[in-house]
Backbone as XML, in Angstrom:
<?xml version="1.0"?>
<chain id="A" units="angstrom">
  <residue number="1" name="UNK">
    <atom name="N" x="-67.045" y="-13.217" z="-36.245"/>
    <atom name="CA" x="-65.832" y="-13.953" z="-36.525"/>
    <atom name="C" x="-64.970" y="-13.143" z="-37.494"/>
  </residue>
  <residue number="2" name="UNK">
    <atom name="N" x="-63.705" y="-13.065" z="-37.516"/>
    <atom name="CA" x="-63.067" y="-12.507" z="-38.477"/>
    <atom name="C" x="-61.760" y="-13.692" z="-38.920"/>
  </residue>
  <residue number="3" name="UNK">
    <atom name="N" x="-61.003" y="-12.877" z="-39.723"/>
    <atom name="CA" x="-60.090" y="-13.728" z="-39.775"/>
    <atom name="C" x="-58.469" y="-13.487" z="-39.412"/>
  </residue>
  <residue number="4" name="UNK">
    <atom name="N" x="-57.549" y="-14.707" z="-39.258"/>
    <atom name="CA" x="-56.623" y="-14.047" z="-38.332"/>
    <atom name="C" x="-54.953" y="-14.975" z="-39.714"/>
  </residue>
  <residue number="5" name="UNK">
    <atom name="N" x="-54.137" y="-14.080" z="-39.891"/>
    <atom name="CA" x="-52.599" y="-14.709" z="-40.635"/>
    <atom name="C" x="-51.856" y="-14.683" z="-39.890"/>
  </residue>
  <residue number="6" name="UNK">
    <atom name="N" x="-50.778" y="-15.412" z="-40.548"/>
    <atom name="CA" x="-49.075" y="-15.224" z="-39.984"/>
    <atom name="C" x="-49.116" y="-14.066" z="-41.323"/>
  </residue>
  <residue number="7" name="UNK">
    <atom name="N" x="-47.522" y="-13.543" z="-40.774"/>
    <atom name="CA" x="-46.791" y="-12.978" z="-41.550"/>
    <atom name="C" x="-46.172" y="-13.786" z="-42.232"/>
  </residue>
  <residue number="8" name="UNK">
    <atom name="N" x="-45.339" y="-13.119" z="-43.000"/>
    <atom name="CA" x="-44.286" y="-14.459" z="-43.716"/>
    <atom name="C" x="-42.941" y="-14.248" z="-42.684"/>
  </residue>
  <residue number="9" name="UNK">
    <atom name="N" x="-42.947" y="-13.318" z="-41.982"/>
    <atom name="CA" x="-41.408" y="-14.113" z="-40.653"/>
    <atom name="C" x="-41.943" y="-14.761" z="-39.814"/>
  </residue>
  <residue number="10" name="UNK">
    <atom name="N" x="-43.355" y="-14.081" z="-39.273"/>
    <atom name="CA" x="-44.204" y="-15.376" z="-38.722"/>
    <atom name="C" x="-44.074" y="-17.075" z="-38.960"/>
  </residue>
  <residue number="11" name="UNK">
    <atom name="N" x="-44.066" y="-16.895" z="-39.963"/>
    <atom name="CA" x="-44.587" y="-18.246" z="-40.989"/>
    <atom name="C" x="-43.061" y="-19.223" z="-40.978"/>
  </residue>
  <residue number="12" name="UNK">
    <atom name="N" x="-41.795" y="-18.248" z="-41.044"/>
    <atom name="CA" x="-40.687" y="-18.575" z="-41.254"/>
    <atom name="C" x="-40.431" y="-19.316" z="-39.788"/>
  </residue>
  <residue number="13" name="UNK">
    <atom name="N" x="-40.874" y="-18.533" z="-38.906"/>
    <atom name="CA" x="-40.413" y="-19.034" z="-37.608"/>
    <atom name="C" x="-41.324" y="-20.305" z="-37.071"/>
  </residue>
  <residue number="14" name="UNK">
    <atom name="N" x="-42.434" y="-20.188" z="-37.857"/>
    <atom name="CA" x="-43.608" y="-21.396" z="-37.352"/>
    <atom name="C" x="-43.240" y="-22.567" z="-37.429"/>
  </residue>
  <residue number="15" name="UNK">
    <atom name="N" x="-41.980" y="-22.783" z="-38.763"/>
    <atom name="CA" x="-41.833" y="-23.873" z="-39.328"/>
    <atom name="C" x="-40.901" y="-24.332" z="-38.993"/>
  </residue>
  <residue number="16" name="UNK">
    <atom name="N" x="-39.976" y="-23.436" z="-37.615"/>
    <atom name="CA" x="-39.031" y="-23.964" z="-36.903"/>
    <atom name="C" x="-39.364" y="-24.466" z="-35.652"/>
  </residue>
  <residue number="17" name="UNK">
    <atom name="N" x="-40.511" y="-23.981" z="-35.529"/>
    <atom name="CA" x="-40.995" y="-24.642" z="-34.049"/>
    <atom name="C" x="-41.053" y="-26.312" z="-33.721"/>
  </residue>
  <residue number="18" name="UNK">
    <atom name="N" x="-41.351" y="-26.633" z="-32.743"/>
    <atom name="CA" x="-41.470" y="-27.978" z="-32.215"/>
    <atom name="C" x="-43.141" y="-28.583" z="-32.833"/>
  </residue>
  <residue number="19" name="UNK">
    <atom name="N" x="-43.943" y="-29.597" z="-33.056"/>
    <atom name="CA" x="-45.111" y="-29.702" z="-32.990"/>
    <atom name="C" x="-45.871" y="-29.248" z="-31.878"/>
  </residue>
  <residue number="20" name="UNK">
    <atom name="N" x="-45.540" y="-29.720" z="-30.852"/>
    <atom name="CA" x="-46.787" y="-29.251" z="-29.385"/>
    <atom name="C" x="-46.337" y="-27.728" z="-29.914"/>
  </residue>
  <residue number="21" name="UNK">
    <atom name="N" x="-45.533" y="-26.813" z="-30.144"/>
    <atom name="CA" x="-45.359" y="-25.418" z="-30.078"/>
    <atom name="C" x="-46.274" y="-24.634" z="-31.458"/>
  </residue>
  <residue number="22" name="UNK">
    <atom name="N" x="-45.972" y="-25.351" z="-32.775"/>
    <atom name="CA" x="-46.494" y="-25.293" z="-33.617"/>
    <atom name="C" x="-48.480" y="-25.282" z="-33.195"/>
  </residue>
  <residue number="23" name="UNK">
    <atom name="N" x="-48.512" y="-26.454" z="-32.668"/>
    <atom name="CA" x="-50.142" y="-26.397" z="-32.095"/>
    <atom name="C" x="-50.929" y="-25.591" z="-30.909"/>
  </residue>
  <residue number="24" name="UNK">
    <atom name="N" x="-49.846" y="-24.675" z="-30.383"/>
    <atom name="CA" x="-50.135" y="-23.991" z="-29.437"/>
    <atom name="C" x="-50.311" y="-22.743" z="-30.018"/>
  </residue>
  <residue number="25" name="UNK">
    <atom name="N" x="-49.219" y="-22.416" z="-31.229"/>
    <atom name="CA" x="-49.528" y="-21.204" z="-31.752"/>
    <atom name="C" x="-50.793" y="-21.030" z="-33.004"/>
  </residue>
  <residue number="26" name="UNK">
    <atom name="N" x="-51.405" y="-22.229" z="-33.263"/>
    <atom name="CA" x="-52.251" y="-22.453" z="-34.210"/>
    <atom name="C" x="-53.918" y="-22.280" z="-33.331"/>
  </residue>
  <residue number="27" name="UNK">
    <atom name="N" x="-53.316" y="-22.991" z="-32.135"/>
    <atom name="CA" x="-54.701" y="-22.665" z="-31.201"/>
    <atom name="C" x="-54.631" y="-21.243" z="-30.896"/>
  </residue>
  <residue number="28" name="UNK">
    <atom name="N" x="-53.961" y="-20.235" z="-31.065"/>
    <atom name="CA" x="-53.919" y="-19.005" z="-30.525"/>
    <atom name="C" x="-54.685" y="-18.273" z="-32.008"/>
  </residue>
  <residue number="29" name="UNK">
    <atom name="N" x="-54.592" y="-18.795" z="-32.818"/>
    <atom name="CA" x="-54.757" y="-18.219" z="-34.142"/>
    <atom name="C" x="-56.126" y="-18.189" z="-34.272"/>
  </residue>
  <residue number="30" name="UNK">
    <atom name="N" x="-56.181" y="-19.879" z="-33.787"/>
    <atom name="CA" x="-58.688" y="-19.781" z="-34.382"/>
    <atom name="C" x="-58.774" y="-18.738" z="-33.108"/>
  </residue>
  <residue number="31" name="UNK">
    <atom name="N" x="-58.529" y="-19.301" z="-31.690"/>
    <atom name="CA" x="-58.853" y="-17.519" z="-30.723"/>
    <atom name="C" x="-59.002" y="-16.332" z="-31.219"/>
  </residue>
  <residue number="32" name="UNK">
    <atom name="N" x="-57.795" y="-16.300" z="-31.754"/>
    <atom name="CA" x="-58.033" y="-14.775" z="-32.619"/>
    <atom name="C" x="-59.003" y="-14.781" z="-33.512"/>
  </residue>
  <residue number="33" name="UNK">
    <atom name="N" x="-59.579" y="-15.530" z="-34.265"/>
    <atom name="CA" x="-60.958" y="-15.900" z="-35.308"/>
    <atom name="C" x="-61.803" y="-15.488" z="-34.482"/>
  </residue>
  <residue number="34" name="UNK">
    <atom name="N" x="-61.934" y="-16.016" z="-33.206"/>
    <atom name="CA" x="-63.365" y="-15.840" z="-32.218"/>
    <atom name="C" x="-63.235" y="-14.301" z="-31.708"/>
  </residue>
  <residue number="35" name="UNK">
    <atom name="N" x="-62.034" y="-13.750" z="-30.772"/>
    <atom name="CA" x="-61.815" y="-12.841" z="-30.235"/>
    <atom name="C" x="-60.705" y="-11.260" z="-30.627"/>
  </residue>
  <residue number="36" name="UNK">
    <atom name="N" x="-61.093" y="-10.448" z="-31.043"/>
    <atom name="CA" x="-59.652" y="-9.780" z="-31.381"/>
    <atom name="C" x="-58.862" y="-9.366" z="-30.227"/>
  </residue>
  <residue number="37" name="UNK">
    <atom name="N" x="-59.068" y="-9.429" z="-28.647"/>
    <atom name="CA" x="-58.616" y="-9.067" z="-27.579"/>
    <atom name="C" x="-58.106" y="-10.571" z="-26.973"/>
  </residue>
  <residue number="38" name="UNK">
    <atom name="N" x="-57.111" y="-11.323" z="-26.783"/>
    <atom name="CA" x="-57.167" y="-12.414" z="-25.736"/>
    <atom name="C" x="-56.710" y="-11.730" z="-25.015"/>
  </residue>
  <residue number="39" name="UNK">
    <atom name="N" x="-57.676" y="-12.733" z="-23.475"/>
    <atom name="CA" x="-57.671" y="-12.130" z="-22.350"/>
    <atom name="C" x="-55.996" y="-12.469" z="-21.748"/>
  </residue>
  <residue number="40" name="UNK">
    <atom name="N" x="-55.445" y="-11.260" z="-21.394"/>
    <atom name="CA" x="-54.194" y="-11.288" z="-20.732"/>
    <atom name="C" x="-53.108" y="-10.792" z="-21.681"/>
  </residue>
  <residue number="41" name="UNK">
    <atom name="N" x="-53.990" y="-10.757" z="-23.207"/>
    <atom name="CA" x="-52.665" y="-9.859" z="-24.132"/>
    <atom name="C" x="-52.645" y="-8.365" z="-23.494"/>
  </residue>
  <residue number="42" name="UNK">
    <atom name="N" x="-51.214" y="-7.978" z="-23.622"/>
    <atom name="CA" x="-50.385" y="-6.643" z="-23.186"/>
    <atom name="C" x="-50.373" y="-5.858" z="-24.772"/>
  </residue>
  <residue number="43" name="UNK">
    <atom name="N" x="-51.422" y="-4.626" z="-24.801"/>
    <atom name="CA" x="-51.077" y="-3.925" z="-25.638"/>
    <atom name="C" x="-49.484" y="-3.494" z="-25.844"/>
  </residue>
  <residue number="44" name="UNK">
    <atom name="N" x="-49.109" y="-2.823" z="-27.357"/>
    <atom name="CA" x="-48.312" y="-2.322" z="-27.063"/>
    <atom name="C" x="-48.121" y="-0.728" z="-27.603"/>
  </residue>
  <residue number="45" name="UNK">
    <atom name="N" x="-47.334" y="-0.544" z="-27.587"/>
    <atom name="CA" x="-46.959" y="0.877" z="-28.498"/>
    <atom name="C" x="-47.456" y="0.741" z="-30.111"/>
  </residue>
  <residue number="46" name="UNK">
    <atom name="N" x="-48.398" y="1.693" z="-30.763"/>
    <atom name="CA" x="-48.668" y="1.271" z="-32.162"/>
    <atom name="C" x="-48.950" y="2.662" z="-32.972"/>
  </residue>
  <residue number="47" name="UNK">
    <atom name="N" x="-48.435" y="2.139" z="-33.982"/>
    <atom name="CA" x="-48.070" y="4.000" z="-35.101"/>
    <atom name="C" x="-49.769" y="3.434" z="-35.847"/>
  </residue>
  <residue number="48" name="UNK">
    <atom name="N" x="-50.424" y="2.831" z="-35.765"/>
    <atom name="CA" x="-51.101" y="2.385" z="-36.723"/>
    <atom name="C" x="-52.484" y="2.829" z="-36.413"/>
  </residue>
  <residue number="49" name="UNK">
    <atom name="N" x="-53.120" y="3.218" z="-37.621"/>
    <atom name="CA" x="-54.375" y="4.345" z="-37.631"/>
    <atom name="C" x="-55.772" y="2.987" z="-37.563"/>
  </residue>
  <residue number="50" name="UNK">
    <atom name="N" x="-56.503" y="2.851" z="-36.594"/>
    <atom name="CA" x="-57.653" y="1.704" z="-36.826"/>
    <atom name="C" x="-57.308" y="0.846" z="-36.229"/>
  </residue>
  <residue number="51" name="UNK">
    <atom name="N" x="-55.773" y="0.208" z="-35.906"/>
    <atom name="CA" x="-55.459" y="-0.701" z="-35.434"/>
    <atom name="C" x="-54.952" y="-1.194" z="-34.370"/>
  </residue>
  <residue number="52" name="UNK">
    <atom name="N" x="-54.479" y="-2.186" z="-33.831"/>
    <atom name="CA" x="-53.624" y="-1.945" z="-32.089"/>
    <atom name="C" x="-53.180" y="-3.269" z="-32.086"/>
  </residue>
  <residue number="53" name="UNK">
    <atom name="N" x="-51.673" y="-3.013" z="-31.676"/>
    <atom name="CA" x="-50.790" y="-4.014" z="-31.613"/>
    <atom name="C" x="-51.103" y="-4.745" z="-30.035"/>
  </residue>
  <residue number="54" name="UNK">
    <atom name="N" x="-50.821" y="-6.182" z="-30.029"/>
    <atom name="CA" x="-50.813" y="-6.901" z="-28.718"/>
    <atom name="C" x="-49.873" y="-7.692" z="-28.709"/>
  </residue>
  <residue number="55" name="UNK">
    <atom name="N" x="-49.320" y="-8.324" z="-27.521"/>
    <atom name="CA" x="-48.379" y="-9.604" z="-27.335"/>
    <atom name="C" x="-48.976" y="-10.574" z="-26.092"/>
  </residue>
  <residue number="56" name="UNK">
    <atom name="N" x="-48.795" y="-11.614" z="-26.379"/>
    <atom name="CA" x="-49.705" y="-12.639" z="-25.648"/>
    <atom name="C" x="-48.538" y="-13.558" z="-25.530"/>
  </residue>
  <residue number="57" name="UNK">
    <atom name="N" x="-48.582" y="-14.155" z="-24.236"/>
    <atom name="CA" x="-47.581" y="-15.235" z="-23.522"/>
    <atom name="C" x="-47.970" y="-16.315" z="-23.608"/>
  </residue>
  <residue number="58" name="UNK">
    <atom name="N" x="-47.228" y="-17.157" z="-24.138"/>
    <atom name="CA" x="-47.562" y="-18.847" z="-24.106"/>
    <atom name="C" x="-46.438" y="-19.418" z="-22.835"/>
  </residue>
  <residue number="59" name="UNK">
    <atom name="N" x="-46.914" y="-19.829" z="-21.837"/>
    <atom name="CA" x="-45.880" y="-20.706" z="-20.964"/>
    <atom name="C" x="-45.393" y="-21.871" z="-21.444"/>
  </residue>
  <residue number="60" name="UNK">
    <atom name="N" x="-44.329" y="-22.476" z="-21.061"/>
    <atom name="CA" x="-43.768" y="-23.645" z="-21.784"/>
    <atom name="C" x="-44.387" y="-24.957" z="-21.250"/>
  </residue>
  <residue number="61" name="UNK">
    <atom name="N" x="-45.417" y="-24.677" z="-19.909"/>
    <atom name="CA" x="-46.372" y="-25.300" z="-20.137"/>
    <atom name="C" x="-47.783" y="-26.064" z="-21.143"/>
  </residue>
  <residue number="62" name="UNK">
    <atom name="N" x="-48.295" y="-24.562" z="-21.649"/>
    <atom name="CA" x="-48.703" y="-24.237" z="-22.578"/>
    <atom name="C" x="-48.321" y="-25.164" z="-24.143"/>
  </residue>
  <residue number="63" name="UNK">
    <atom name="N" x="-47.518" y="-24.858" z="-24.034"/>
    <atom name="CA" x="-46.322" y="-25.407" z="-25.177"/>
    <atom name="C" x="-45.981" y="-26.614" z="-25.561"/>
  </residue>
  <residue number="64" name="UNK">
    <atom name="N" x="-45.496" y="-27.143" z="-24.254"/>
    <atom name="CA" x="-44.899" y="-28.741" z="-24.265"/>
    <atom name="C" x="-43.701" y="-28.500" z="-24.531"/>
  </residue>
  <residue number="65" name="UNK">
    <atom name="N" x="-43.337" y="-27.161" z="-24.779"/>
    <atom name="CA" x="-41.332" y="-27.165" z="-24.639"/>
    <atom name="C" x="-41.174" y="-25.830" z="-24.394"/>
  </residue>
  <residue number="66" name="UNK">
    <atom name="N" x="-40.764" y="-24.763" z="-25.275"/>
    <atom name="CA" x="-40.323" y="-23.087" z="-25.079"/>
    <atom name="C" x="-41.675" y="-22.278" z="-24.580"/>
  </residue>
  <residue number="67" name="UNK">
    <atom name="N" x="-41.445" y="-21.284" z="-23.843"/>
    <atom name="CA" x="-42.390" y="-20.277" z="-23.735"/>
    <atom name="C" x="-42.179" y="-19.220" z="-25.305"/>
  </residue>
  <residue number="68" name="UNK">
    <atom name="N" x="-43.540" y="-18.845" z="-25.802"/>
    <atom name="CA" x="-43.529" y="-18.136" z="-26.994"/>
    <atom name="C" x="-44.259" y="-16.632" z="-26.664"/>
  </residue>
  <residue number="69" name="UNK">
    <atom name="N" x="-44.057" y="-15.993" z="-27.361"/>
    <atom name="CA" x="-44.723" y="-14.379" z="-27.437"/>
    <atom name="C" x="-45.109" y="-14.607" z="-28.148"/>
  </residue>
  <residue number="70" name="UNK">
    <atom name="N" x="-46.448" y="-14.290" z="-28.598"/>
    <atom name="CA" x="-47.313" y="-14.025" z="-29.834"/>
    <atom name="C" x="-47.537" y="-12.517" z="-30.215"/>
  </residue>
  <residue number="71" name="UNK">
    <atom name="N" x="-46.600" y="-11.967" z="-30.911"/>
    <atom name="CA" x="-46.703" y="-10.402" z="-31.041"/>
    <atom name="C" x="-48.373" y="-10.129" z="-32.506"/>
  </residue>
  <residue number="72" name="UNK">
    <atom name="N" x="-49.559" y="-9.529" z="-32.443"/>
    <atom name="CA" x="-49.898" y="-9.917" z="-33.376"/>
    <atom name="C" x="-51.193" y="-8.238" z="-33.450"/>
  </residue>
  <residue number="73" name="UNK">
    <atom name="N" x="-51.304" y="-7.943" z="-34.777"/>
    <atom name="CA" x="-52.197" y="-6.358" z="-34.620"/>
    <atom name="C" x="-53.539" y="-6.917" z="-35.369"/>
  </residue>
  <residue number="74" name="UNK">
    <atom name="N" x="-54.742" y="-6.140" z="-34.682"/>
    <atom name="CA" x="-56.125" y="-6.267" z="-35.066"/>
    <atom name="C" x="-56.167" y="-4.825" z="-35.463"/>
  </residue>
  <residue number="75" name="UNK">
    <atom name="N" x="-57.183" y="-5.210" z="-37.602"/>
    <atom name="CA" x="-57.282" y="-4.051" z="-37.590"/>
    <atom name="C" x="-58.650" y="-3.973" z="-37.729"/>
  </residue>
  <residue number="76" name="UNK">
    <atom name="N" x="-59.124" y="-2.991" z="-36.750"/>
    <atom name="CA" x="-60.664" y="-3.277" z="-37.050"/>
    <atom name="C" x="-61.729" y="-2.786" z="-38.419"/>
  </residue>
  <residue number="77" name="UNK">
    <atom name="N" x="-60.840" y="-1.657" z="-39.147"/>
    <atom name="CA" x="-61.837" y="-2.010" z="-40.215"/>
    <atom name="C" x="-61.615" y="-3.276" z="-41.017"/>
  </residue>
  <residue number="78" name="UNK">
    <atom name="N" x="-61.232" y="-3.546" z="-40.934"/>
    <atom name="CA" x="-60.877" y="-4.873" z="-42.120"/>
    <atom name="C" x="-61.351" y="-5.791" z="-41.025"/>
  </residue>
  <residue number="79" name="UNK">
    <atom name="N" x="-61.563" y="-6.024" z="-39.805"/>
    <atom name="CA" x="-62.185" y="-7.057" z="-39.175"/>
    <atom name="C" x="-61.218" y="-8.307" z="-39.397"/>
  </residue>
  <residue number="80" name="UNK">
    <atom name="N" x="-59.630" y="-8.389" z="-39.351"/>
    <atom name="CA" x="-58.761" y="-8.989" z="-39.208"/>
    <atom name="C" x="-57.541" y="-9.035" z="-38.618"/>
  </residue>
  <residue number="81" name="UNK">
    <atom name="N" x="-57.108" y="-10.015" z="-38.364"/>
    <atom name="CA" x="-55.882" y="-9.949" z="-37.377"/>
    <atom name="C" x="-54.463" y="-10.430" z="-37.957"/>
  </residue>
  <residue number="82" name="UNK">
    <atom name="N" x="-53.292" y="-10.028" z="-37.751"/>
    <atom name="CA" x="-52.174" y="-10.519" z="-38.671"/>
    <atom name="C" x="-51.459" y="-10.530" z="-37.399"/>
  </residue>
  <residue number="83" name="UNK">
    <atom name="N" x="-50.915" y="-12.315" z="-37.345"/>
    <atom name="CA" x="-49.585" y="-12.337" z="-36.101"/>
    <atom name="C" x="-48.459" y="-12.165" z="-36.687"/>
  </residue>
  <residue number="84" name="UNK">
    <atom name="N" x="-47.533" y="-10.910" z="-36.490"/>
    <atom name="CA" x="-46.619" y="-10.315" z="-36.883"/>
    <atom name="C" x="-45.217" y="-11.152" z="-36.689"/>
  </residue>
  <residue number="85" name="UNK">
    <atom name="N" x="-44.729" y="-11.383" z="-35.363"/>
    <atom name="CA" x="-43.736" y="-12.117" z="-34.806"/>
    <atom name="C" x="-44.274" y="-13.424" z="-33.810"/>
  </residue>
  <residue number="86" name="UNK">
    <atom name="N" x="-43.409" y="-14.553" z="-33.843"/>
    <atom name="CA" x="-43.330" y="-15.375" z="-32.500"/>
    <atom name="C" x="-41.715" y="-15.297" z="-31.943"/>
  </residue>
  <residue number="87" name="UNK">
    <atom name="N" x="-41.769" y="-14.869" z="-30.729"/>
    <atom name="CA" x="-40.859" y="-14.795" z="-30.136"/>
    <atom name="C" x="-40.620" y="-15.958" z="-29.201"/>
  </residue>
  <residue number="88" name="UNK">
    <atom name="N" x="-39.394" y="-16.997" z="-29.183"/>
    <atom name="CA" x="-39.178" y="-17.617" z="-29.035"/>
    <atom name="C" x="-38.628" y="-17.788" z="-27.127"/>
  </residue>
  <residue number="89" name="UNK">
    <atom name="N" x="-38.683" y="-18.152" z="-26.046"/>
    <atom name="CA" x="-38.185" y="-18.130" z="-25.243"/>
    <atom name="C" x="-37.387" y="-19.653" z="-24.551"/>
  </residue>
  <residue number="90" name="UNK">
    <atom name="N" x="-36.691" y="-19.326" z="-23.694"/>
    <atom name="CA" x="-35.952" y="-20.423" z="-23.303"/>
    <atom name="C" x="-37.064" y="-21.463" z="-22.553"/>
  </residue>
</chain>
């Protein structure tokens, strides 16, 4: 198990979300506690030494209103995960 944060723009944007959206991105968070890979995150491009950036899709299914990106990097020595951005979709 490790452990997984928001950022603080993370955090900024969390608190604009809807509740069902808010709880969708909170369930993505203990995941990340259990897993540092969710299945279907899209690596991305990463300058970072140990670590590797991902983005993971929430459908607005998912959601109960907007589809979200979960942009978020695992670093494995530290055996933690920090969700960087939520990107908001229509």
């Amino acid at each position: 198990m490790s452990l997984a944060f928001h950022s603080d723009a993370a955090e900024k944007i969390l608190r604009e979300l809807t509740r069902p959206e808010q709880a969708a991105v909170e369930m993505v968070r203990r995941l990340l506690e259990e897993q540092s890979v969710l299945p279907g995150a899209r690596p991305l491009p990463d300058h970072g030494h140990g670590s590797t950036t991902y983005a993971y899709e929430l459908l607005p299914e998912q959601t109960g209103d907007r589809g979200l990106s979960i942009v978020y990097r695992h670093a494995e020595d530290l055996n933690a995960t920090l969700i960087l951005w939520l990107i908001v979709g229509p």
